[in-house]
C-alpha positions in Angstrom: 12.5 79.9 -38.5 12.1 82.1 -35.3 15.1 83.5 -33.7 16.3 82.2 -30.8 18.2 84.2 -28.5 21.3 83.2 -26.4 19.8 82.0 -23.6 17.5 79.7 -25.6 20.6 78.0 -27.5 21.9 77.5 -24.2 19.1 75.8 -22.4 18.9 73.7 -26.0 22.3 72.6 -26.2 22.1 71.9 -22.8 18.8 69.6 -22.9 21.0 67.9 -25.8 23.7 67.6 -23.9 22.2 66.2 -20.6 21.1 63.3 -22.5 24.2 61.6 -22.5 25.9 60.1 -19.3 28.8 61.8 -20.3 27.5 65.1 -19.8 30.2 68.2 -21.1 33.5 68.0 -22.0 36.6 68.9 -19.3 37.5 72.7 -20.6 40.6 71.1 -21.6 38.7 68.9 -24.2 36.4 71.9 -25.3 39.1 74.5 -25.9 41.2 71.5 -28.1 37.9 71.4 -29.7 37.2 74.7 -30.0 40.6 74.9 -31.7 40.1 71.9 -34.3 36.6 74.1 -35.3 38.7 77.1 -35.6 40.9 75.3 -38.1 38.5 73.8 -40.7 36.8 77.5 -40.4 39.9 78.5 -41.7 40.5 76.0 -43.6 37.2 76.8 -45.5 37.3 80.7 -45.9 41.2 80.2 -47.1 39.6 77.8 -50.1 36.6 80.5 -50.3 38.4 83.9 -50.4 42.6 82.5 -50.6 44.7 81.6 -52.6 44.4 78.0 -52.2 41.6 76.1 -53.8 40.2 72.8 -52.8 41.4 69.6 -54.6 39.3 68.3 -57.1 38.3 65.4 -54.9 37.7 67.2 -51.6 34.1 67.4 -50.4 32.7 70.8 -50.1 32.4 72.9 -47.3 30.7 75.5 -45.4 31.9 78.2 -43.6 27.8 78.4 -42.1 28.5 75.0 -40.9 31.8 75.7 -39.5 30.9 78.8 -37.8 27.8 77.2 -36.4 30.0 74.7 -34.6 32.3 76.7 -33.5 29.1 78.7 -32.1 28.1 75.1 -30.7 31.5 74.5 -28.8 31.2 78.1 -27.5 27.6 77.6 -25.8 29.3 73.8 -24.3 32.1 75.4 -23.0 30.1 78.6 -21.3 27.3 76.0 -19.8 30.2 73.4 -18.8 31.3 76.4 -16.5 28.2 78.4 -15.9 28.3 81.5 -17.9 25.3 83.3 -19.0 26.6 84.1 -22.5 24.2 87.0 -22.9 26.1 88.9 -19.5 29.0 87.7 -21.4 27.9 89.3 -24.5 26.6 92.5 -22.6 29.9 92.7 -21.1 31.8 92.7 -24.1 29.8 95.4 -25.8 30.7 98.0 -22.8 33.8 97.4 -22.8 34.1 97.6 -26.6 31.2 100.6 -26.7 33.6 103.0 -24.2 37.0 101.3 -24.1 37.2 101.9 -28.5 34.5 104.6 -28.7 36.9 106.9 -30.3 39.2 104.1 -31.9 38.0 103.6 -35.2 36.2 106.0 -38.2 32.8 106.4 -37.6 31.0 106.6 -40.8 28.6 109.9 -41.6 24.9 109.7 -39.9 23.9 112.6 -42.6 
């Protein structure tokens, strides 16, 4: 499969989402969904790499899956309000790339 970048998972979601009469979720809705996501990621990396395996009759998970809607609810929520999640993204890395440049152990380049 060819990689897709940001703004091509945006225009798709939104061509998916512009379908339906409802159109996006209220930001409201999409954080409490974003949230519920959050929670069966967790719920599925605590059974993976915790100490609390899944019952014998509870249907396996994914933490791909899991992530890959949280990364769904993410692209409604920044089209819902306009965001270019690539500037987003951009802006993020400066801030990270100057704000923490000496924060953490850089490992050798020899």
């Amino acid at each position: 499969m060819d990689e897709k970048s940001l703004a091509e998972m945006q225009r798709e979601v939104d061509k998916y989402i512009s379908q339906f009469k409802e159109g996006y979720f209220s930001p409201l809705a999409l954080i409490a969904r974003m949230s519920e996501e959050l929670g069966e990621l967790a719920r599925e990396v605590n059974h993976t790499y915790g100490e609390k395996p899944k019952k014998l009759d509870e249907p396996e998970g994914s933490i791909e899956l899991e992530l890959g809607d949280i990364l769904f609810i993410t692209i409604c929520f920044a089209n819902s309000l306009g965001i270019d999640l690539t500037e987003a993204h951009d802006k993020v890395m400066l801030k990270f790339s100057t704000r923490d440049a000496d924060r953490w152990t850089k490992k050798d380049t020899e």
